[in-house]
C-alpha positions as CSV (number, residue, x, y, z in Angstrom):
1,X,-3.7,-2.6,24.8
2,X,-1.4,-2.3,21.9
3,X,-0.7,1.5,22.4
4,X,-0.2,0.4,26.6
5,X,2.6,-1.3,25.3
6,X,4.0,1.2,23.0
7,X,3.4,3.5,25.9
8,X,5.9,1.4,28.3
9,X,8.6,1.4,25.2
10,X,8.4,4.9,24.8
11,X,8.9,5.3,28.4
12,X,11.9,3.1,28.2
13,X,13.4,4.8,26.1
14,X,12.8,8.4,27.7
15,X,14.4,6.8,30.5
16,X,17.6,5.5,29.2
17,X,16.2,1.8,29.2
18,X,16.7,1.3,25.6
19,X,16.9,-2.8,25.6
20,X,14.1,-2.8,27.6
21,X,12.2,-0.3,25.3
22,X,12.9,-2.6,22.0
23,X,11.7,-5.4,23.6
24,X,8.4,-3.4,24.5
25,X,8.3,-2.2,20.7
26,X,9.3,-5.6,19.2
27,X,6.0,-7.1,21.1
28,X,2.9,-4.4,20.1
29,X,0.6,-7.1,18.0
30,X,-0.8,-6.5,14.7
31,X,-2.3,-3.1,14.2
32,X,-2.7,0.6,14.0
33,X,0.3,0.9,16.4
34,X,2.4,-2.0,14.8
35,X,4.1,0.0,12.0
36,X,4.9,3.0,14.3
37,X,6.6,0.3,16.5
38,X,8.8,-1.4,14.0
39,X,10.0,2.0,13.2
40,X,10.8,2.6,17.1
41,X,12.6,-0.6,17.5
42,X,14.1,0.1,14.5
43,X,15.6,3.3,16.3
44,X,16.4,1.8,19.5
45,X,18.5,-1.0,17.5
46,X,20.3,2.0,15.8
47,X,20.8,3.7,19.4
48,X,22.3,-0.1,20.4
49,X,24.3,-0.3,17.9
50,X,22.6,-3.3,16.3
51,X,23.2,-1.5,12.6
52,X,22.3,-4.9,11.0
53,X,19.5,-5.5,13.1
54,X,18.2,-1.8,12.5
55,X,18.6,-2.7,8.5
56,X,16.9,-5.9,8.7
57,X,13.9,-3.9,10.7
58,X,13.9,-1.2,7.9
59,X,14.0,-3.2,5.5
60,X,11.0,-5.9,6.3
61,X,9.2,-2.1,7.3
62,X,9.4,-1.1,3.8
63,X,8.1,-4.8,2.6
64,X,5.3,-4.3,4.9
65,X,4.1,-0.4,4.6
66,X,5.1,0.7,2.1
67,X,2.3,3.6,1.5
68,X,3.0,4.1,5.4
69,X,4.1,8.0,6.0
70,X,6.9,6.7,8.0
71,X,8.3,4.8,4.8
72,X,9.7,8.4,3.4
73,X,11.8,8.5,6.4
74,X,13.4,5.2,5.9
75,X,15.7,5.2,2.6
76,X,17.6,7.8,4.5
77,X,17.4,5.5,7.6
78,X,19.0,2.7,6.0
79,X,21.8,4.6,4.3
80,X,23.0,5.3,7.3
81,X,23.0,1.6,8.8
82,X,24.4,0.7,5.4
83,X,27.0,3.0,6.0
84,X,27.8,1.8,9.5
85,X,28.1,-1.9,8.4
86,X,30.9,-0.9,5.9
């Protein structure tokens, strides 16, 4: 189920749907998927334009995982929403 979900999101997104493919991201429960999620909402709140949204995402992503492999990727990630909220 949980990757079902992801799997809708990532489509979503592929198709230009990118509200709709946050929503699908913001709702994969608790699990193996959950962290790869945050990171993808994360994204799609960056592609929106949401940069405080997508630094409040990173941010509660590096609280949560941070021995993830995604986590190395995110310093970077929130510079650059940082950046954009100036």
């Amino acid at each position: 189920r949980q990757m079902c979900i992801r799997d809708r999101g990532e489509a979503d997104r592929a198709a230009g749907r990118t509200q709709a493919a946050l929503a699908h991201f913001e709702r994969v429960p608790a699990g193996n998927a959950r962290a790869t999620a945050e990171i993808d909402a994360a994204a799609a709140r960056v592609t929106l334009g949401d940069w405080a949204g997508a630094a409040a995402a990173l941010e509660d992503f590096r609280r949560r995982y941070p021995q993830h492999p995604l986590a190395a990727e995110v310093p970077a990630r929130l510079a650059a929403a940082y950046l954009e909220l100036k």
